[in-house]
C-alpha positions in Angstrom: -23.0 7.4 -8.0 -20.6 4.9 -7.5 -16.3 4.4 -7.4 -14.5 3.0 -9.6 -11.7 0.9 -8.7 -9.0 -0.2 -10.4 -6.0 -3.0 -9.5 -8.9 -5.0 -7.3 -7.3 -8.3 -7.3 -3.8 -6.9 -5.7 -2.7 -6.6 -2.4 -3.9 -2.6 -1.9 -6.7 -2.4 -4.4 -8.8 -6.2 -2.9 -8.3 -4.0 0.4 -10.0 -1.0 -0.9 -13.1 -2.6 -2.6 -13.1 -4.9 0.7 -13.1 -1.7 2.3 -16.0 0.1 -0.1 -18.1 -2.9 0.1 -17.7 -2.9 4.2 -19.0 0.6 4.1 -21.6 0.1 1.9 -20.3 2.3 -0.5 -21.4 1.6 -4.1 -18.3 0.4 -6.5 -17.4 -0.8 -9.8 -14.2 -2.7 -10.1 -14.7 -4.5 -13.1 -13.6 -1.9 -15.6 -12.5 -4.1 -18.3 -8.8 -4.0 -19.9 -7.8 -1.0 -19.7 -6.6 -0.4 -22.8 -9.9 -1.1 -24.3 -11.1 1.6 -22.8 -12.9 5.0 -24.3 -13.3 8.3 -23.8 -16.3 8.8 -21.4 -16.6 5.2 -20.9 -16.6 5.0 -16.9 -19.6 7.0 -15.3 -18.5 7.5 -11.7 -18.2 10.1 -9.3 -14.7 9.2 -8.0 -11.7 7.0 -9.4 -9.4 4.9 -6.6 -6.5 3.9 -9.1 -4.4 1.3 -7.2 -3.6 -0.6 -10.4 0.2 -0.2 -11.6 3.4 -2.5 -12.2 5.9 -2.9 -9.8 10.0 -3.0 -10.1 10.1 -6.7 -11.1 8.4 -6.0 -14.2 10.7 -5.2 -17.7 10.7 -1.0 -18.3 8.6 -0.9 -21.1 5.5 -3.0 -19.1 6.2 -0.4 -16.0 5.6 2.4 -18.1 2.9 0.9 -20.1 0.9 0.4 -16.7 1.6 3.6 -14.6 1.8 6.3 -17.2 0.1 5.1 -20.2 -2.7 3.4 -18.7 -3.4 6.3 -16.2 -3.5 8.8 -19.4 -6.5 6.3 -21.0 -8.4 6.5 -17.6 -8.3 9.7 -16.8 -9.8 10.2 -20.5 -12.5 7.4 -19.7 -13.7 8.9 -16.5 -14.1 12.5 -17.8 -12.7 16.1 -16.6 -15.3 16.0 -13.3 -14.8 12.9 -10.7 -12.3 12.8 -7.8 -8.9 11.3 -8.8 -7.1 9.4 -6.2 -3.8 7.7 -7.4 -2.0 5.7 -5.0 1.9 6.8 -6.2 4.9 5.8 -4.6 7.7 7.8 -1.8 10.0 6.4 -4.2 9.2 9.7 -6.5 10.6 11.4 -3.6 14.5 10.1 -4.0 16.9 12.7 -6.5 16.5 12.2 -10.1 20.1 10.5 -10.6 18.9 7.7 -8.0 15.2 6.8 -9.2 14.7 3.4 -11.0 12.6 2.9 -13.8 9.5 2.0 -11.1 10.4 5.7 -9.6 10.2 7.7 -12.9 7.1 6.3 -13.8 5.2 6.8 -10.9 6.6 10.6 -10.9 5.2 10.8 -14.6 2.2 9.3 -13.2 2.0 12.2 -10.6 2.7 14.9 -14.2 -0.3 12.9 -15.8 -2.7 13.1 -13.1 -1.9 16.9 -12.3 -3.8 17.4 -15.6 -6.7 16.3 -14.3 -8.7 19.4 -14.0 -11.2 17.8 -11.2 -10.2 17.4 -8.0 -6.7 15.4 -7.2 -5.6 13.3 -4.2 -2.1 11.9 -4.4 -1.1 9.4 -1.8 2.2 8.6 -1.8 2.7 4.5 -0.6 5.1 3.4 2.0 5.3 -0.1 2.8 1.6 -1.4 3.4 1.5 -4.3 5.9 -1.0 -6.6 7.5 -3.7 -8.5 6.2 -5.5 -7.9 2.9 -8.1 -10.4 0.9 -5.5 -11.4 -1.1 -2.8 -12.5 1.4 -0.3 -10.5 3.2 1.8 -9.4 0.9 5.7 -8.8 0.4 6.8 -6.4 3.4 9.6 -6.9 5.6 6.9 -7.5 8.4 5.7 -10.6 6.1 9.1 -11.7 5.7 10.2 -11.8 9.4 7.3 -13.9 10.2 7.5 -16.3 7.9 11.4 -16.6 8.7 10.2 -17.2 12.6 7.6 -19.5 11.8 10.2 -21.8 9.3 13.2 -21.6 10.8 12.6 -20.2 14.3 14.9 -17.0 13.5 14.7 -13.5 13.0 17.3 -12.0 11.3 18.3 -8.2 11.9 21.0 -5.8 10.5 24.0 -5.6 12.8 23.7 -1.2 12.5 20.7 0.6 13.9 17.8 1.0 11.1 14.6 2.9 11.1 11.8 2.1 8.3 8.5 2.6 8.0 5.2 0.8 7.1 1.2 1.4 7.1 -1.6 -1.0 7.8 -3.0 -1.6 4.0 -6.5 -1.4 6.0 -5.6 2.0 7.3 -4.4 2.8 4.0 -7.2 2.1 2.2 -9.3 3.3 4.4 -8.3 6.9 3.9 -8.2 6.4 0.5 -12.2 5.5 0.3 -13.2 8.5 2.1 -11.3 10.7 0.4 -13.7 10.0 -2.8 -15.8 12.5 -0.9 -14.8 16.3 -2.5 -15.6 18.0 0.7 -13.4 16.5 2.7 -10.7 18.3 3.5 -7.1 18.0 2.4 -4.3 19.1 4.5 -2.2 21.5 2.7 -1.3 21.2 -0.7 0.0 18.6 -3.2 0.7 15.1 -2.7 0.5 13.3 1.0 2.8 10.6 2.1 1.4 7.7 3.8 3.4 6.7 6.5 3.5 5.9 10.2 6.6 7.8 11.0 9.8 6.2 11.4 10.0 3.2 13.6 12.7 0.7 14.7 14.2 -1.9 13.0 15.1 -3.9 15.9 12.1 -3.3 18.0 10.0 -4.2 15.3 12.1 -7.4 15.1 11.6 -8.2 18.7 7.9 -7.5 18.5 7.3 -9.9 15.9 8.9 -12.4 17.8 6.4 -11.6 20.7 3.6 -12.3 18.5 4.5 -15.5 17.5 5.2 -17.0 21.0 1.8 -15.4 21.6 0.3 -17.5 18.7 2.4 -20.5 18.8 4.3 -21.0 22.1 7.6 -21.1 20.4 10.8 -18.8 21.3 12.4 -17.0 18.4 16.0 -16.1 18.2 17.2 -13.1 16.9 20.5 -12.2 15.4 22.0 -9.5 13.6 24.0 -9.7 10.7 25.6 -7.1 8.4 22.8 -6.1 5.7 23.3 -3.7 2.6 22.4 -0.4 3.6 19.3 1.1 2.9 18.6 2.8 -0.3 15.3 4.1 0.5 13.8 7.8 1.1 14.0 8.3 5.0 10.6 8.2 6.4 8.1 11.1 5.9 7.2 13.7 8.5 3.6 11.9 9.3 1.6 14.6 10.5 0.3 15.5 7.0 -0.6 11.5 6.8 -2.6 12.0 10.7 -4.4 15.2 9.5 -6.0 13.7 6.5 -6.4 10.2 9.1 -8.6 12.5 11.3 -10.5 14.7 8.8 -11.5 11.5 7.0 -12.4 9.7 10.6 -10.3 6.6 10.3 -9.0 5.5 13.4 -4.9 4.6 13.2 -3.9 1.1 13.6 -0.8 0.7 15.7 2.2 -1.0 14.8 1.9 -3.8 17.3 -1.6 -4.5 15.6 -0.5 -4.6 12.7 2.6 -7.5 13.5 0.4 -9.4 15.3 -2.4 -9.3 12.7 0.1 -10.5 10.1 1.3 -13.6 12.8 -1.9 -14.5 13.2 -3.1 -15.0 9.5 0.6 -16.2 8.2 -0.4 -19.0 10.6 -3.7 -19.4 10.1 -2.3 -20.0 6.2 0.4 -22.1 7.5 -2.1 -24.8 9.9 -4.5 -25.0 6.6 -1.7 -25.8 3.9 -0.4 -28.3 6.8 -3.5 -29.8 7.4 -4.1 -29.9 3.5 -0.5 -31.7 2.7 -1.6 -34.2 5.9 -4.9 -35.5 3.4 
C-alpha cells in the first residue's frame, strides 16, 4: 500500500516525498489535476495533502484549492485511508481578523472533519531550512539573503518572538503519521511549532553562520517594523509528543539557520560562477 502525495513540487510537499522516498516508503505523487479526479480513483492507504494556495493568490483561486479541491479528494481516496492535511495557525486568529487564506484553511479543517477514517491535522508555522525545491520564503531565508547582499541584518527596534519549524522536521512527522497506530497526543488538530523564540537572537545567529561560511562580519540594526499580526506561538509540547511517538529526532534552531546559510550560498557561488561563463 502506498501514500499519496499531493502539492510535490512545493516547498513542504518536495520535502515530504523527499522524505517518503528516503525511508523507502512507497508513494504516488503524481495524482493528476485534481479536478479530474473521481470517486474511488486514488487506491492508497494514507493521503499527505500539502497542496493548497497561499495569500498571494485572488479569493476565488484560494478557495478553489483548499476547500474545493480537498472535498474532490477526499471523495477519490474513499471513507478508509489516513487523512493528514497540513492546515495553517492562521485558523487559530478570531473570526473578525482571518483573511481569505485563514477562512479557507478553517473550512478545510470542517471538510476534512467529515472524513470518517482516521484524521491528522497539523497546523503549519513557518517551515524553514532546506527543501528540494529551494529554501523557501521565511524570515530566516530573508535575513540571509539580506547578509549575504548587502552585509546587513535588519531587526525591529521592540522586542519580538516568532516561531518557525525545520520543513524536514515537519515532514518528517507528517510521513510517519500515515501509520494509524501511532499515537496521537490528545485530541483534534496539533500545531507545529518550535515554541517561541527570539527575534533578535535569531538575528544574531544568522549573522554567526554566515561569518562561519563566508568570513564576512554582518551588521545588525534595528529599525521600527509594523507590529506583528500573527497568532502568538503555540504551546509546543503537543508538537514534541507527536515528535517522540513518531521517533523523529528535533532539529534545533541553530541547525536549521546554518543549514539555510549554507545552501543560500552554495546557490549564490553557482549563479556567480554561472554569470562569470
Amino acid at each position: 500500500m502506498s501514500v499519496a502525495v499531493t502539492g510535490c513540487r512545493g516547498y513542504l510537499g518536495s520535502a515530504v516525498t523527499h522524505h517518503l522516498h528516503t525511508a523507502d516508503m512507497q508513494y504516488r505523487a503524481a495524482l493528476g489535476r485534481l479536478e479530474r479526479l473521481t470517486p474511488g480513483s486514488v487506491r492508497c492507504h494514507a493521503l499527505i495533502h500539502c497542496a493548497g494556495a497561499l495569500r498571494s493568490r485572488p479569493a476565488h483561486e484560494i478557495w478553489h484549492a483548499n476547500v474545493a479541491m480537498l472535498a474532490r479528494l477526499l471523495h477519490a481516496i474513499g471513507p478508509d485511508p489516513v487523512v493528514v492535511l497540513a492546515s495553517s495557525r492562521a485558523v487559530t486568529a478570531p473570526p473578525d481578523q482571518q483573511d481569505d487564506y485563514a477562512r479557507s484553511k478553517h473550512a478545510a479543517e470542517q471538510a476534512a472533519a467529515m472524513h470518517p477514517g482516521p484524521l491528522r491535522i497539523i497546523r503549519m508555522t513557518v517551515l524553514a531550512g532546506p527543501s528540494p525545491t529551494g529554501l523557501g520564503g521565511s524570515f530566516v531565508t530573508r535575513m540571509a539573503d539580506a547578509a549575504l547582499r548587502t552585509g546587513t541584518i535588519t531587526m525591529p527596534s521592540q522586542d519580538r518572538h516568532v516561531d518557525f519549524l525545520d520543513v524536514r522536521e515537519a515532514s518528517a512527522v507528517m510521513a510517519a503519521v500515515t501509520d494509524p497506530s501511532l499515537a496521537w497526543p490528545g485530541t483534534g488538530p496539533i500545531d507545529a511549532t518550535s515554541g517561541p523564540l527570539d527575534l533578535a537572537a535569531l538575528a544574531h545567529t544568522t549573522a554567526q553562520a554566515v561569518r562561519e561560511t563566508t568570513g564576512r562580519r554582518i551588521r545588525l540594526t534595528r529599525t521600527r517594523l509594523p507590529a506583528s499580526h500573527h497568532p502568538p506561538p503555540a504551546d509546543p509540547a503537543r508538537w514534541a509528543a507527536l515528535r517522540t511517538h513518531a521517533g523523529v529526532t528535533p532539529r534545533p534552531a541553530l541547525t536549521t539557520i546554518r543549514d539555510t546559510v549554507h545552501a543560500h550560498v552554495t546557490a549564490w557561488e553557482k549563479s556567480s560562477g554561472r554569470d562569470r561563463d
